[in-house]
C-alpha positions in Angstrom: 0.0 0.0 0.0 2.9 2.3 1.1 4.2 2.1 -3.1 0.6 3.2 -4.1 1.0 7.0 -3.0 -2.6 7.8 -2.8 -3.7 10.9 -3.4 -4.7 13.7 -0.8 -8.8 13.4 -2.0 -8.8 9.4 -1.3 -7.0 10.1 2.4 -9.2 12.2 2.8 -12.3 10.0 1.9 -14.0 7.5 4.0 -13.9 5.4 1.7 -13.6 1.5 2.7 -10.2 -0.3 2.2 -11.0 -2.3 -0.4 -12.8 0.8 -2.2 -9.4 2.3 -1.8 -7.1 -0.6 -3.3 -9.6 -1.3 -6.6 -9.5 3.0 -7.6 -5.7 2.9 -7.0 -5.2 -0.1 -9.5 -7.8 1.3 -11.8 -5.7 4.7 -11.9 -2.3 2.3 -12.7 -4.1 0.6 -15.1 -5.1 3.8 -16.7 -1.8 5.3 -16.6 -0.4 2.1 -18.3 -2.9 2.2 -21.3 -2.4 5.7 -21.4 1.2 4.9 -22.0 0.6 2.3 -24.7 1.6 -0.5 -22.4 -1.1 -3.3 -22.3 1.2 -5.5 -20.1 -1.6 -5.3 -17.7 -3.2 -8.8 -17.2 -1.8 -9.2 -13.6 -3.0 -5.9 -12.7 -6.4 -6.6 -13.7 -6.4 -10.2 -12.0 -5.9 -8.1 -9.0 -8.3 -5.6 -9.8 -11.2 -8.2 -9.7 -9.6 -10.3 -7.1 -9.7 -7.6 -4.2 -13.3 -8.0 -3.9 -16.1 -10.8 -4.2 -18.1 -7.5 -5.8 -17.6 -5.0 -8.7 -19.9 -2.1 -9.4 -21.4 -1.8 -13.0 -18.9 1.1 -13.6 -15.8 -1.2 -12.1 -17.0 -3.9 -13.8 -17.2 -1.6 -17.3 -13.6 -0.7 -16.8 -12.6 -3.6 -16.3 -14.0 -5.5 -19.4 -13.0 -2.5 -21.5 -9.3 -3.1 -20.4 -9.2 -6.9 -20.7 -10.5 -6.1 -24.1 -7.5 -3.8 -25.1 -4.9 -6.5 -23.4 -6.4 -9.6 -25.4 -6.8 -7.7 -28.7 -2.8 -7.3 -28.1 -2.8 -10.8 -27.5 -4.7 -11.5 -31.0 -8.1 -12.2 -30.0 -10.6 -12.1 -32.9 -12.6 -9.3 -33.6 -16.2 -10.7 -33.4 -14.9 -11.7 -29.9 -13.5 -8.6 -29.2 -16.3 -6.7 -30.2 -18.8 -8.3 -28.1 -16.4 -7.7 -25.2 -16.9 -4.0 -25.8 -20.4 -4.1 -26.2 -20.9 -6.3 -22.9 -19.0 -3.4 -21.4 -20.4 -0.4 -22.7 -24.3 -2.1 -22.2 -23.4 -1.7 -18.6 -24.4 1.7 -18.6 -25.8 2.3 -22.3 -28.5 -0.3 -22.7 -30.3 0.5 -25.9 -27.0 1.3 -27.5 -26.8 -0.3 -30.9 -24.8 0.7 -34.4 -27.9 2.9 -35.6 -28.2 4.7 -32.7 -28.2 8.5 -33.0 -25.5 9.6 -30.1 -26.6 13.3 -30.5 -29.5 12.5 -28.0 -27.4 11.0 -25.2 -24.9 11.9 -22.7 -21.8 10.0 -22.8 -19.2 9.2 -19.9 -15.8 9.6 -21.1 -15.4 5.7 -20.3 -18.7 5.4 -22.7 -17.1 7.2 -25.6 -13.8 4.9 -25.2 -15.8 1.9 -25.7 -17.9 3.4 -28.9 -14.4 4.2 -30.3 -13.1 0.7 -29.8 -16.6 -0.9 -31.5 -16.2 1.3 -34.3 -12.7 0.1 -34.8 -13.2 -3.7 -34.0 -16.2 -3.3 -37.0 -13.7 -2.0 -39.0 -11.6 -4.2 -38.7 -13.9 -7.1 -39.3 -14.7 -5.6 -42.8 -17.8 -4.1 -41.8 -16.7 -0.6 -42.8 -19.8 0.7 -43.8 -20.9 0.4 -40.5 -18.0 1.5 -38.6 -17.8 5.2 -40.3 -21.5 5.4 -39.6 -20.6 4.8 -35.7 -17.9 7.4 -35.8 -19.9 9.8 -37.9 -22.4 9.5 -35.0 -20.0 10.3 -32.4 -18.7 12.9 -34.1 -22.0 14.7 -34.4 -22.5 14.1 -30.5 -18.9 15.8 -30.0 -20.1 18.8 -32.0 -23.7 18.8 -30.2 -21.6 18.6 -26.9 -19.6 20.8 -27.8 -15.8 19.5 -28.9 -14.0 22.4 -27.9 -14.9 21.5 -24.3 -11.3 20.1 -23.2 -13.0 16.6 -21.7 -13.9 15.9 -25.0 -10.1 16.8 -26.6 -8.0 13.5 -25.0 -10.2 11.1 -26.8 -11.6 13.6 -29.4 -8.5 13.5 -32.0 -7.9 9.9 -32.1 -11.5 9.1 -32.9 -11.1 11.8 -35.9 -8.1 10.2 -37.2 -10.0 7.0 -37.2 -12.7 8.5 -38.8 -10.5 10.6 -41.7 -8.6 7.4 -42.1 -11.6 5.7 -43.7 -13.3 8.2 -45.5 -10.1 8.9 -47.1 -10.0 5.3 -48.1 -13.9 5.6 -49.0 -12.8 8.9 -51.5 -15.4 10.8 -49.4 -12.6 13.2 -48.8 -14.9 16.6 -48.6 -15.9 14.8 -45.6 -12.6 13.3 -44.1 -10.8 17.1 -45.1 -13.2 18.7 -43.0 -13.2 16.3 -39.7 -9.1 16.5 -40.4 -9.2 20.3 -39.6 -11.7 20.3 -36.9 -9.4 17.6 -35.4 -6.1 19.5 -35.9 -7.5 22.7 -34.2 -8.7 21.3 -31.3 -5.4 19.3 -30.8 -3.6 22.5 -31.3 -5.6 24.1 -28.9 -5.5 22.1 -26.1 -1.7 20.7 -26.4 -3.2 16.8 -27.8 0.1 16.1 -29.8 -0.8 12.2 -30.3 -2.5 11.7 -33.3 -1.6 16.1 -34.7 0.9 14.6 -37.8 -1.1 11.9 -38.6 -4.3 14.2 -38.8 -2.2 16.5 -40.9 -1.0 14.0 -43.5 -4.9 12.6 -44.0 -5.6 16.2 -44.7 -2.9 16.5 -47.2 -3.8 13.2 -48.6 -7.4 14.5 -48.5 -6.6 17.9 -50.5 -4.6 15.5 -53.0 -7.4 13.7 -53.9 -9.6 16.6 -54.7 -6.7 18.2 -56.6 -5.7 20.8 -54.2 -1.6 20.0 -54.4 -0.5 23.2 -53.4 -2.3 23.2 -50.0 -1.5 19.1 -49.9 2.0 19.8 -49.9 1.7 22.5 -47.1 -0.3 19.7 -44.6 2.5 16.8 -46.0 5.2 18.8 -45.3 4.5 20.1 -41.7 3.3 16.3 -41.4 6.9 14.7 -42.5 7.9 18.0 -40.4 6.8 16.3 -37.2 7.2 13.0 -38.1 11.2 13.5 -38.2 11.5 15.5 -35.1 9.8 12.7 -33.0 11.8 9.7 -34.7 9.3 7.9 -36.1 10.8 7.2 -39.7 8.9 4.1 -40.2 5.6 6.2 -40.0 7.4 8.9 -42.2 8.6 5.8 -44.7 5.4 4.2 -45.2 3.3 7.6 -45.9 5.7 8.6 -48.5 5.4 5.3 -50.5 1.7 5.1 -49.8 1.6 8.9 -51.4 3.9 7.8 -54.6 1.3 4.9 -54.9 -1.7 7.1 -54.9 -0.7 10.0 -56.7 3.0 9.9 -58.1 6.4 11.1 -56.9 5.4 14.9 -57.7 3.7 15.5 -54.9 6.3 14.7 -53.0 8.7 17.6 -54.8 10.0 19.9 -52.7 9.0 18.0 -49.7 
């Protein structure tokens, strides 16, 4: 307990021991996932093991992040999918892939899980479908509000799902004008993540409606980032995938 450092509010709490131990693993299990590491399946053994009892909000969190460790571990997608769907319908009951999210209001926990639906349909070729999710969700952000801060650390990474696949549906009108919605509100609020690979979609996006002055502005300050993080292999692969798409000319003066 003494490596946990809990924080002042939970001392402060009379909160029962075991109410204690399950929020400070669920904020090292978030931390870890935050990080990108899904190395967590202990963590989350001893997350449901410190009680006979979870919560329908512990017991959401928890299926959502044994869903993100197994799909590391290569579980299939219809599997993974009804995972997240178990998970969000602990809170979201009449969710389904035609619902309009505009009318509801979503937990952040809530909008994680529609995120990871939309991706695991994707994934299991049922594309169509997916965008229509995310299309959804993006609406609700808008309704809501995106520029609301809460909504910018999951906001950006849903866009650059979404811009991703309309770009590959050639509904780039569309995917050009979620790319700069995205890329202002990550500049706004200091969301680096997903800012270069928003800002090569949009210049992929302005390639494919024939705008290749403006392209090559986005590309540039894309490849721009891209370099001064290290991440050549990202930087590689987007430069062939352009010369594929379009031909080494846009890529002049880059």
């Amino acid at each position: 307990m003494g490596e946990l450092k809990p924080p002042v509010t939970l001392l402060n709490s009379h909160a029962k021991p075991v109410e204690y131990i399950r929020a400070q693993l669920e904020a090292i299990v978030k931390e870890h996932i935050v990080e990108g590491d899904y190395e967590i399946k202990e963590l989350l053994k001893d997350y449901r093991s410190c009680c006979d009892t979870m919560d329908y909000l512990e017991e959401q969190f928890c299926l959502y992040a044994e869903a993100l460790c197994e799909r590391r571990q290569g579980m299939n997608m219809s599997c993974l999918l009804q995972k997240y769907m178990d998970a969000l319908k602990k809170t979201f009951k009449d969710f389904s892939f035609e619902t309009d999210l505009s009318k509801h209001m979503l937990s952040e926990q809530e909008t994680k899980l529609i995120i990871c639906i939309a991706d695991c349909l994707y994934n299991d070729e049922r594309k169509d479908v997916a965008i229509t999710v995310l299309q959804s969700l993006n609406l609700y952000y808008h309704v809501q509000e995106v520029e609301i801060e809460e909504y910018a650390n999951d906001y950006p990474y849903m866009a650059y799902l979404l811009v991703t696949w309309l770009n590959a549906q050639k509904d780039c009108n569309k995917a050009l004008s979620v790319a700069n919605e995205a890329i202002s509100c990550c500049i706004r609020y200091g969301k680096m993540t997903y800012l270069f690979e928003l800002l090569y979609e949009k210049g992929f996006a302005l390639f494919s409606i024939g705008n290749i002055k403006d392209g090559k502005v986005a590309v540039a300050h894309s490849f721009a980032g891209f370099e001064e993080t290290g991440k050549k292999d990202i930087l590689d692969l987007y430069r062939r995938e352009l010369t594929v798409s379009f031909g080494d000319f846009v890529l002049e003066g880059i």
